[in-house]
C-alpha positions as a Python dict, from the first residue, in 0.01 Angstrom:
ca = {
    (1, 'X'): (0, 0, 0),
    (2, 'X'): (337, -250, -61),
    (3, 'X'): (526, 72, -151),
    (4, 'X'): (424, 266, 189),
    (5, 'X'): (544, -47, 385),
    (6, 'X'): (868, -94, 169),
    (7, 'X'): (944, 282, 302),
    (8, 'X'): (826, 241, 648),
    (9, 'X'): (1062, -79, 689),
    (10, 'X'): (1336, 132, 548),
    (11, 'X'): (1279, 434, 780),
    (12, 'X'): (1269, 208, 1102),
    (13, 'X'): (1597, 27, 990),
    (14, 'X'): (1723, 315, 931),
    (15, 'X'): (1653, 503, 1303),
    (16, 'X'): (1696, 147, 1454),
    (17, 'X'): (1971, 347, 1653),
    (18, 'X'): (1764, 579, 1810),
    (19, 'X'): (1511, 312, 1894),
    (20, 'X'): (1508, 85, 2219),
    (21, 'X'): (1578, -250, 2199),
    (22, 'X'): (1334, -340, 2443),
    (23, 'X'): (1052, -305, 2228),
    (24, 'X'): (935, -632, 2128),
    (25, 'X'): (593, -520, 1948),
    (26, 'X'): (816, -306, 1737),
    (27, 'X'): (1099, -546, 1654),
    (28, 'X'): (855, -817, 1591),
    (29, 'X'): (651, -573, 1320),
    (30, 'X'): (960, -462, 1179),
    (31, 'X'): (1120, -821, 1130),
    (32, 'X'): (780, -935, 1006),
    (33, 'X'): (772, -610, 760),
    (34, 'X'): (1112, -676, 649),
    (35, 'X'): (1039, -1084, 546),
    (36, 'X'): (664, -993, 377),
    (37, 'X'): (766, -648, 207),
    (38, 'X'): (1148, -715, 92),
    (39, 'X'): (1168, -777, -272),
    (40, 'X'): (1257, -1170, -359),
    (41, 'X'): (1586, -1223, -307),
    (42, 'X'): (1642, -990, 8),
    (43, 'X'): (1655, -1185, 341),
    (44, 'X'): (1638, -954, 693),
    (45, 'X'): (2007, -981, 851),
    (46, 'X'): (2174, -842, 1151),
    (47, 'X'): (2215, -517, 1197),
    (48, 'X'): (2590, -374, 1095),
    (49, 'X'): (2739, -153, 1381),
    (50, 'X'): (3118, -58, 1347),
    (51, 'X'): (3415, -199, 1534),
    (52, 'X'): (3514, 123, 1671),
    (53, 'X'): (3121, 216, 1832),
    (54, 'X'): (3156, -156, 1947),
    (55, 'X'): (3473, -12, 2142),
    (56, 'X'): (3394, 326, 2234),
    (57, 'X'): (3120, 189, 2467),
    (58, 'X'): (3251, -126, 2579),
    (59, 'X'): (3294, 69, 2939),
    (60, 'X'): (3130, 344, 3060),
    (61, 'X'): (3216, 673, 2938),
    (62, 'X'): (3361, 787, 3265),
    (63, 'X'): (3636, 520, 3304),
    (64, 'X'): (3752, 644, 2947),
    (65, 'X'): (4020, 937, 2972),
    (66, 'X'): (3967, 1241, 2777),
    (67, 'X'): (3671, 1110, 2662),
    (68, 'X'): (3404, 1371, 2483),
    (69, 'X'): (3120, 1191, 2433),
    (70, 'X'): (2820, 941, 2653),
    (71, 'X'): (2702, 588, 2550),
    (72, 'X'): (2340, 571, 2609),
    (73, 'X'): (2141, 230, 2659),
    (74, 'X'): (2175, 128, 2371),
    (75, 'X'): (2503, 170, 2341),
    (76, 'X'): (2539, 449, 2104),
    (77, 'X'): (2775, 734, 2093),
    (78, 'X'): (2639, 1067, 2259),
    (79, 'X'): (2919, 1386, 2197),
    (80, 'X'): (2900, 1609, 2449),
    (81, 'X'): (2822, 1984, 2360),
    (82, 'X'): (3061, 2152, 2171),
    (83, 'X'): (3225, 1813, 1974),
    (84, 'X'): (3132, 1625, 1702),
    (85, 'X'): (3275, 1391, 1466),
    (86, 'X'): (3247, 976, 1484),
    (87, 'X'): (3458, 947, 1826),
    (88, 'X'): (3371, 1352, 1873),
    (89, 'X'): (3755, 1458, 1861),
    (90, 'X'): (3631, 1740, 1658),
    (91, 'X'): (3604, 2052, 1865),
    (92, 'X'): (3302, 2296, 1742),
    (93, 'X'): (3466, 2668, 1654),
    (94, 'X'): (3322, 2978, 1730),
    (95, 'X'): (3058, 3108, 1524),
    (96, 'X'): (3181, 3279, 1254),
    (97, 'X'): (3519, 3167, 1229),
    (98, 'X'): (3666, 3122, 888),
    (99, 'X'): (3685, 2732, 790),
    (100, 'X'): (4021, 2809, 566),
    (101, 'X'): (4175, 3085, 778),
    (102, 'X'): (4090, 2965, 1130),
    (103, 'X'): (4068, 2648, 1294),
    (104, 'X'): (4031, 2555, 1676),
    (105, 'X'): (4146, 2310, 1959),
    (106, 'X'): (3846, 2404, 2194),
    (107, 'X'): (3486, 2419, 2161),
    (108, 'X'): (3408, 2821, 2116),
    (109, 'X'): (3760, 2936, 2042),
    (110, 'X'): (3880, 3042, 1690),
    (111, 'X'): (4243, 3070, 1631),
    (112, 'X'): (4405, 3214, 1324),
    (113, 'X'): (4709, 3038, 1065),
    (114, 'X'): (4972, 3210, 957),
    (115, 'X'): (4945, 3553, 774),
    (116, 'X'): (4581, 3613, 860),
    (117, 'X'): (4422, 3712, 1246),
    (118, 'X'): (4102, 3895, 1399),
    (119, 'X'): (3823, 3773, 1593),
    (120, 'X'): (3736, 3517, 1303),
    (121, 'X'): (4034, 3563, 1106),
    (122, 'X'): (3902, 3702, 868),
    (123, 'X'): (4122, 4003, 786),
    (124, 'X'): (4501, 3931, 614),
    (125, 'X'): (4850, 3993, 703),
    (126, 'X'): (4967, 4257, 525),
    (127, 'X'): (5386, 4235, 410),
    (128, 'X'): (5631, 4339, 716),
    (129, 'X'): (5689, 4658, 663),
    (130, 'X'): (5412, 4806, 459),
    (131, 'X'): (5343, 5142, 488),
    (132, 'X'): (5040, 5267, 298),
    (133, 'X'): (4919, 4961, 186),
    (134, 'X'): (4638, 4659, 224),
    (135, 'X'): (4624, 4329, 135),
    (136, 'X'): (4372, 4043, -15),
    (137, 'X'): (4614, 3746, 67),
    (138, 'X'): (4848, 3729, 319),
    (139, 'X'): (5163, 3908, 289),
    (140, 'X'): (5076, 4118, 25),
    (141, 'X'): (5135, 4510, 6),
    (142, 'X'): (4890, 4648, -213),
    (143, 'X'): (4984, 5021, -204),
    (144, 'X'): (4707, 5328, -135),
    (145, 'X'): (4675, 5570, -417),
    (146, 'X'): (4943, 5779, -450),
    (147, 'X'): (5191, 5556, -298),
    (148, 'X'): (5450, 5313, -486),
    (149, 'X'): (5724, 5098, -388),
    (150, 'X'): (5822, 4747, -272),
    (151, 'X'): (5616, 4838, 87),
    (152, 'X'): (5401, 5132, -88),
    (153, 'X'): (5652, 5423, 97),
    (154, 'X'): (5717, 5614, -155),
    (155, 'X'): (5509, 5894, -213),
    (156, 'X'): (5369, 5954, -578),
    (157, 'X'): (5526, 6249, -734),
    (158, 'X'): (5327, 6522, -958),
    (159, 'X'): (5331, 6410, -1283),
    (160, 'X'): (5523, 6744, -1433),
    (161, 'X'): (5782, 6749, -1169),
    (162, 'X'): (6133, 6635, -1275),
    (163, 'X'): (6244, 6291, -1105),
    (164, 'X'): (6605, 6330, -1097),
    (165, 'X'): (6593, 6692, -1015),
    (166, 'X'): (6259, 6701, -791),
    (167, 'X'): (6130, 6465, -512),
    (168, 'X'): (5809, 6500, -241),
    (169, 'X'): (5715, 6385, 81),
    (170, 'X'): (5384, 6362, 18),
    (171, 'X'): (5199, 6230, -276),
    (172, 'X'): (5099, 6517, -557),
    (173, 'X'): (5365, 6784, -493),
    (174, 'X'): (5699, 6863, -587),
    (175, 'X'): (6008, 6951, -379),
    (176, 'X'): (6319, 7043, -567),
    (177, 'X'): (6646, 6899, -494),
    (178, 'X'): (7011, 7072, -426),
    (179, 'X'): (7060, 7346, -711),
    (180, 'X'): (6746, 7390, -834),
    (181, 'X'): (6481, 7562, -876),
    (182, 'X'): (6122, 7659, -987),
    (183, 'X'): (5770, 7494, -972),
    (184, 'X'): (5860, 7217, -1197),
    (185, 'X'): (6247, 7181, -1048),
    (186, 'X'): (6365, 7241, -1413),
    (187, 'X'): (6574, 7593, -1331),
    (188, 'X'): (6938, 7560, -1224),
    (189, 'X'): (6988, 7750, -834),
    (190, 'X'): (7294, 7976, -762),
    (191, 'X'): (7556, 7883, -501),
    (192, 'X'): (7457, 7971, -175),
    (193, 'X'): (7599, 8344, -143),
    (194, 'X'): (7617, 8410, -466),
    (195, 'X'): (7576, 8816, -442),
    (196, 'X'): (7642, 8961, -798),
    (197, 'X'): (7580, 8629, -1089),
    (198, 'X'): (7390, 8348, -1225),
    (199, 'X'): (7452, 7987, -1322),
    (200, 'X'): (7382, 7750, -1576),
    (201, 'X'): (7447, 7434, -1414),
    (202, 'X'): (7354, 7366, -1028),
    (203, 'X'): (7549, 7514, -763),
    (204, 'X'): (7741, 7784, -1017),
    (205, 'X'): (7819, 8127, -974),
    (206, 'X'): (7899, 8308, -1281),
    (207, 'X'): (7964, 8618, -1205),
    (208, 'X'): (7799, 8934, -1360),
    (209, 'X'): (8015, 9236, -1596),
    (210, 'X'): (8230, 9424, -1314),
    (211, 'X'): (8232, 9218, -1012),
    (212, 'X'): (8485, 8890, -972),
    (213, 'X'): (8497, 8681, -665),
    (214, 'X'): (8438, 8335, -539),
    (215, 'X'): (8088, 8466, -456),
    (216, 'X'): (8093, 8782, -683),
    (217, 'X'): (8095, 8975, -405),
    (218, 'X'): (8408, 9208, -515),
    (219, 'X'): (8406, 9481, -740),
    (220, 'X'): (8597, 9545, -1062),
    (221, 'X'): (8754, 9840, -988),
    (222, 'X'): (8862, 10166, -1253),
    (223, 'X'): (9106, 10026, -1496),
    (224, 'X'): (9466, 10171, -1370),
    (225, 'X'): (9329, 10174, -1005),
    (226, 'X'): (9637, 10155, -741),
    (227, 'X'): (9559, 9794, -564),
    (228, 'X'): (9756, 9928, -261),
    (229, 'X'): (9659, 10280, -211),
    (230, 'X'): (9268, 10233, -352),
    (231, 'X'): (8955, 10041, -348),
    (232, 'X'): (8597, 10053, -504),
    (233, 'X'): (8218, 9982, -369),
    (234, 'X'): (8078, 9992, -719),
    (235, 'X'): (8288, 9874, -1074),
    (236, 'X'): (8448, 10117, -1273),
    (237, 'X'): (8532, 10333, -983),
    (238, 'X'): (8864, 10426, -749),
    (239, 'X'): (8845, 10564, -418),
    (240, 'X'): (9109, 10666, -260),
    (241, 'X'): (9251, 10541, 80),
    (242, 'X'): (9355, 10811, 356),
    (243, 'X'): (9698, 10993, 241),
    (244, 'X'): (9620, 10964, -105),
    (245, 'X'): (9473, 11137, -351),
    (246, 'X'): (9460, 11150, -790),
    (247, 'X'): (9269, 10998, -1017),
    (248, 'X'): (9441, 10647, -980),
    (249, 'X'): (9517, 10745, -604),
    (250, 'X'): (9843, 10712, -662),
    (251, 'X'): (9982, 11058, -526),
    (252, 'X'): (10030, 11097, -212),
    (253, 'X'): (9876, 11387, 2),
    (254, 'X'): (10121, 11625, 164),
    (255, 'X'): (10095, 11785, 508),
    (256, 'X'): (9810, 11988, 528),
    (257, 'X'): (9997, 12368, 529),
    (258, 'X'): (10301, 12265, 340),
    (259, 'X'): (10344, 12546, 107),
    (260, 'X'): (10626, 12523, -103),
    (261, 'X'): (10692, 12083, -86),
    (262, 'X'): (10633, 11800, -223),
    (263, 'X'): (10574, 11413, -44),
    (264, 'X'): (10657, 11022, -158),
    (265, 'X'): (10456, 10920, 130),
    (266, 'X'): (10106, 11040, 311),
    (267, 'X'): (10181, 11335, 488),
    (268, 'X'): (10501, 11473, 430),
    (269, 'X'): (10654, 11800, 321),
    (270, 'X'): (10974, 11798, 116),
    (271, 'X'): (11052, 12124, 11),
    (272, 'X'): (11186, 12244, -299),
    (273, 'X'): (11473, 12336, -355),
    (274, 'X'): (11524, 12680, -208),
    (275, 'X'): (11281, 12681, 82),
    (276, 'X'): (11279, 12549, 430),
    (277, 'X'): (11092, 12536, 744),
    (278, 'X'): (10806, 12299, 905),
    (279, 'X'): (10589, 12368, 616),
    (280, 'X'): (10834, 12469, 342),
    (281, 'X'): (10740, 12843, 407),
    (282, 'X'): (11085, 13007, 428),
    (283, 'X'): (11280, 13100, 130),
    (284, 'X'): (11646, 13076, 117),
    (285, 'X'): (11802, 13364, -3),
    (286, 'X'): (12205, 13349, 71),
    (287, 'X'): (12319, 13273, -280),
    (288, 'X'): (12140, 13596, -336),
    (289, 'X'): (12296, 13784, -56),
    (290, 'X'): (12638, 13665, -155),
    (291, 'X'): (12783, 13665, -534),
    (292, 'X'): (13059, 13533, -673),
    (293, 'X'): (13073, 13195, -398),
    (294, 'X'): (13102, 12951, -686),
    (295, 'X'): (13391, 12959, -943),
    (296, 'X'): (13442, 12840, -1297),
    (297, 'X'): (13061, 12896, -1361),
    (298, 'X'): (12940, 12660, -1065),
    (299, 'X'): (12545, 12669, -958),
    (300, 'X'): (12497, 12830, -628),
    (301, 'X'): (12178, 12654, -426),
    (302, 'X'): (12109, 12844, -100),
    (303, 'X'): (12057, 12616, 178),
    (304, 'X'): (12026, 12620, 582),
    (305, 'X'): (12255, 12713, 822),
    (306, 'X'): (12333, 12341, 958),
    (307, 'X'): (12398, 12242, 635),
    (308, 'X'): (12681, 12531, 583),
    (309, 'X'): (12401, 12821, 429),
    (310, 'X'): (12508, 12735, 72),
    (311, 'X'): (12611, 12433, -193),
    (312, 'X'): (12813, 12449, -547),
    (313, 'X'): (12699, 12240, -829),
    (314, 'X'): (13063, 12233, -1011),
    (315, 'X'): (13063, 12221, -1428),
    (316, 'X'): (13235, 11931, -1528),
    (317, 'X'): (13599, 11896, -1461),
    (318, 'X'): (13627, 12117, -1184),
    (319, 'X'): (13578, 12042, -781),
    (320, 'X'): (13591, 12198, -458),
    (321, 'X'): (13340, 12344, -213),
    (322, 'X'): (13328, 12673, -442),
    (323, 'X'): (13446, 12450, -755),
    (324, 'X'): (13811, 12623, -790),
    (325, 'X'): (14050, 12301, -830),
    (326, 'X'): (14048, 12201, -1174),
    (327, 'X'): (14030, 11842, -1208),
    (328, 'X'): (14382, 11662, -1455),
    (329, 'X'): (14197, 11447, -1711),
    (330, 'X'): (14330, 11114, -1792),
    (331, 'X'): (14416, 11019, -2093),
    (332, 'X'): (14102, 10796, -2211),
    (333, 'X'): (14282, 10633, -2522),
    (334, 'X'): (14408, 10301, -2552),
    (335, 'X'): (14788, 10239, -2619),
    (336, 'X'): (14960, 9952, -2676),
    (337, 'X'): (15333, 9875, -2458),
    (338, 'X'): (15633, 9945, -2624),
    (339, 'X'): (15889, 9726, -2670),
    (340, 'X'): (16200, 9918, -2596),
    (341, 'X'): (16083, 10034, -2259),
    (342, 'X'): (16073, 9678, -2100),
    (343, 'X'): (16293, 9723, -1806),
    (344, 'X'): (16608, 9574, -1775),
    (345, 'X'): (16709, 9323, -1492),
    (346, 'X'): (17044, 9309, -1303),
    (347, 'X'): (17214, 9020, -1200),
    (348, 'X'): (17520, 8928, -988),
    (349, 'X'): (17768, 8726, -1185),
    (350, 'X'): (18116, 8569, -1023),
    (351, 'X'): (18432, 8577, -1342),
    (352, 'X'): (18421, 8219, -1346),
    (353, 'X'): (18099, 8228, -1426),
    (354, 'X'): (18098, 8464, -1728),
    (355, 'X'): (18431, 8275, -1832),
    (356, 'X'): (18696, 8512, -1934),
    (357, 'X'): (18416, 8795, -2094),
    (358, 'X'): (18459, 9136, -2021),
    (359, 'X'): (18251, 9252, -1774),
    (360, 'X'): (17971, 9479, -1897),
    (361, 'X'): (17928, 9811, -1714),
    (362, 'X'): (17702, 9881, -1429),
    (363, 'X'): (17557, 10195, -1503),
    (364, 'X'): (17504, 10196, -1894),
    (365, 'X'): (17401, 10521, -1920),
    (366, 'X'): (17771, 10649, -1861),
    (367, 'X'): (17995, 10594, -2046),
    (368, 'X'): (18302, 10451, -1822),
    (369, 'X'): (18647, 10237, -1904),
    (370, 'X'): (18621, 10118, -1509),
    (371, 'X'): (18815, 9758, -1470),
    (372, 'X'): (18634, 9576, -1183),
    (373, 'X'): (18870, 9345, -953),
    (374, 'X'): (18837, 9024, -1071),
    (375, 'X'): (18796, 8871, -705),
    (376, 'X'): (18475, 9091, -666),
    (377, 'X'): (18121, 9029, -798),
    (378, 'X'): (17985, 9218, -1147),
    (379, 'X'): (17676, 9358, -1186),
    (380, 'X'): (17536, 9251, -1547),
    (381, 'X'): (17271, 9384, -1732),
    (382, 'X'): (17064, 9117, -1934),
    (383, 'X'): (16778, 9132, -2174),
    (384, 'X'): (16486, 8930, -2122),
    (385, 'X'): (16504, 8575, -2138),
    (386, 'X'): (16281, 8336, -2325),
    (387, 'X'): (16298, 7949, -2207),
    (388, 'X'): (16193, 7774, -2566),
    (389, 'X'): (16238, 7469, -2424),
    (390, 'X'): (16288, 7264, -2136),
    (391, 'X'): (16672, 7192, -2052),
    (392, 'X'): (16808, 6889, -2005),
    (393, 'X'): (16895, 6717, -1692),
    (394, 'X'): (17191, 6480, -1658),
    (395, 'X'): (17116, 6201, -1429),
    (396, 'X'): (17506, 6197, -1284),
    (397, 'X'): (17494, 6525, -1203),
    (398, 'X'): (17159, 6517, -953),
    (399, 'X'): (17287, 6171, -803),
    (400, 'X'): (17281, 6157, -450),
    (401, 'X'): (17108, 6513, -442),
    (402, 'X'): (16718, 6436, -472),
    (403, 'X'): (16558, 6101, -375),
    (404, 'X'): (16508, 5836, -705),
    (405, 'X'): (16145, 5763, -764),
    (406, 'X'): (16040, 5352, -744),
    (407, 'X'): (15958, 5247, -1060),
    (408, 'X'): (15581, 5169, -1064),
    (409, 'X'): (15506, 4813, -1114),
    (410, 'X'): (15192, 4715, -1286),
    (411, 'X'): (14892, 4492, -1124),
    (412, 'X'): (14991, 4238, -1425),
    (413, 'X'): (15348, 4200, -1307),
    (414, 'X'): (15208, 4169, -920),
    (415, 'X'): (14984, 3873, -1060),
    (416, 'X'): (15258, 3725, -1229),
    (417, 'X'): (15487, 3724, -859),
    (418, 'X'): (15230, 3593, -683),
    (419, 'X'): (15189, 3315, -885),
    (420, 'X'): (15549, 3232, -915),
    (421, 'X'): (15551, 3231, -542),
}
């Protein structure tokens, strides 16, 4: 029975709050409960109520701005719906709404922190930029199958496909790059164009036996082929532009008609020596109507009228139209001069000059004992004369005839004046 009471006396001190105060009958039983039934040593006090409940309904509730909760009678704290909390400054979230990744500044709202959102936040940020990806905390990329990368855009490759020769756009296949080639990109590709070769690098051309080219597009034509005057579709053959004709096409194709002629260029006729006309098709036959025209065993070539019906191929050492002047040969051998025949050179001489001499003769080649007048000029036959050396000059006898030279001063004597002066 004590131990019924002791817990009854506890249970009404404990809702004393929700109690009235007005009830005497009660208060009386429970202060009468609380002296009989307390252990010795516990005396019934005063009931405890906090400073700040003291405060919060000191006035009414009304007078109290942005106030969210009612004192009642007894002067407790009432929060209005949607608050709670010991002055009910704690608004009530929506239902639902996550208690680490949400939060709330209203009754019924639920507003979501950084890197996470939805209706109760519940779902995650993923990283700016992620492409095929998820996340479990905020700004994370956690990348799809078949993706990879920093924000899960790169596709996922085939496993057998080369990755420095072979890409994709999508995960599992394989696409190969620039110059190559083949289901796992591992065969080298031929330059763009490349008619007639292979490669065995990217982007090569090698060009196959009988073709040459940037491309290999051109053919190796017959060895000995004229460059000018043939070509070739296929290697190892020579075909022949228009006007020429052989197996190198490098003779020229007369006139068609010319009979007796020959061409240098596409479509001529030359004739041969002894025909004429158009097409060479007239023989010339006047060294054969006419004998004898060329002497001294000269060739006789018939030829037309406008160039004088015939021509004379003379033997050597004979000339002419019909070879009849015979040529004078010069002497081909090399002779040296002879002394004696220098020729001898005459000179005027006055007496005085030759001084007292007889005078030699003027024609030598007669013999004459002719005495010239001694107050008329000789005519003196001399040998040639050879200056050994240089004669001398006597200063006396040149004075006052040609100008005397200033004797050259040198730039050490030209010092030496001007610093005397």
């Amino acid at each position: 029975m004590i131990p019924f009471l002791v817990y009854l006396c506890f249970l009404i001190g404990a809702r004393e709050t929700t109690l009235p105060v007005n009830n005497g009958a009660l208060n009386s039983l429970t202060s009468v409960l609380g002296l009989t039934l307390l252990p010795i040593g516990y005396a019934a006090g005063p009931r405890y109520v906090p400073k700040w409940k003291k405060q919060a309904c000191e006035l009414p509730a009304t007078q109290l701005p942005n106030s969210n909760y009612d004192c009642d009678e007894a002067g407790e704290v009432k929060c209005l719906p949607g608050w709670t909390g010991d002055l009910c400054d704690v608004p009530l979230c929506r239902k639902g709404c996550d208690p680490i990744q949400g939060y709330c500044r209203r009754p019924g709202e639920c507003r979501c922190k950084l890197g996470f959102y939805g209706d109760t936040c519940g779902k995650c940020v993923a990283l700016p930029g992620c492409q095929h990806g998820r996340c479990n905390v905020s700004f994370e990329c956690v990348c799809d199958p078949g993706w990879k990368g920093l924000f899960c855009n790169e596709p996922a490759c085939a496993s057998y496909c080369n990755p420095s020769q072979g890409y994709c756009d999508r995960p599992g296949e394989c696409k190969c790059r620039l110059g190559w080639q083949g289901p796992e990109c591992k065969q080298c590709a031929v330059l763009p164009g490349c008619v007639h070769g292979s490669c065995k690098g990217p982007l090569e051309c090698r060009c196959d036996p009988g073709w040459t080219g940037f491309l290999c597009q051109t053919p190796v034509c017959a060895q000995g082929c004229s460059r000018e005057h043939g070509s070739c579709r296929r290697p190892g053959t020579c075909r022949c532009r228009m006007g020429w004709t052989g197996p190198n096409c490098t003779e020229c194709f007369p006139y068609p008609g010319c009979v007796h002629g020959t061409c240098k260029r596409p479509w001529e006729c030359r004739c041969q020596p002894g025909w004429t006309g158009d097409l060479c098709e007239e023989k010339l036959t006047y060294c054969d109507q006419h004998d004898d025209l060329c002497k001294n065993n000269g060739t006789c070539i018939s030829m037309t009228k406008e160039d004088g019906n015939y021509r004379c191929i003379c033997p050597f050492g004979f000339s002419g139209r019909q070879c009849q002047f015979e040529m004078q040969m010069p002497d081909m051998e090399l002779k040296p001069p002879k002394p004696d025949t220098l020729p001898e050179v005459g000179i005027l001489v006055d007496d005085e000059e030759l001084g007292g001499k007889p005078q030699a003769e003027i024609n030598p080649d007669k013999e004459k004992d002719e005495t010239l007048d001694n107050n008329e000029p000789s005519v003196v036959l001399i040998k040639p004369i050879v200056i050994t050396t240089a004669p001398e000059i006597d200063p006396a006898a040149t004075a006052g005839k040609w100008p005397t030279e200033r004797p050259t001063e040198s730039p050490s004597s030209e010092r030496d004046a001007e610093n005397e002066t």
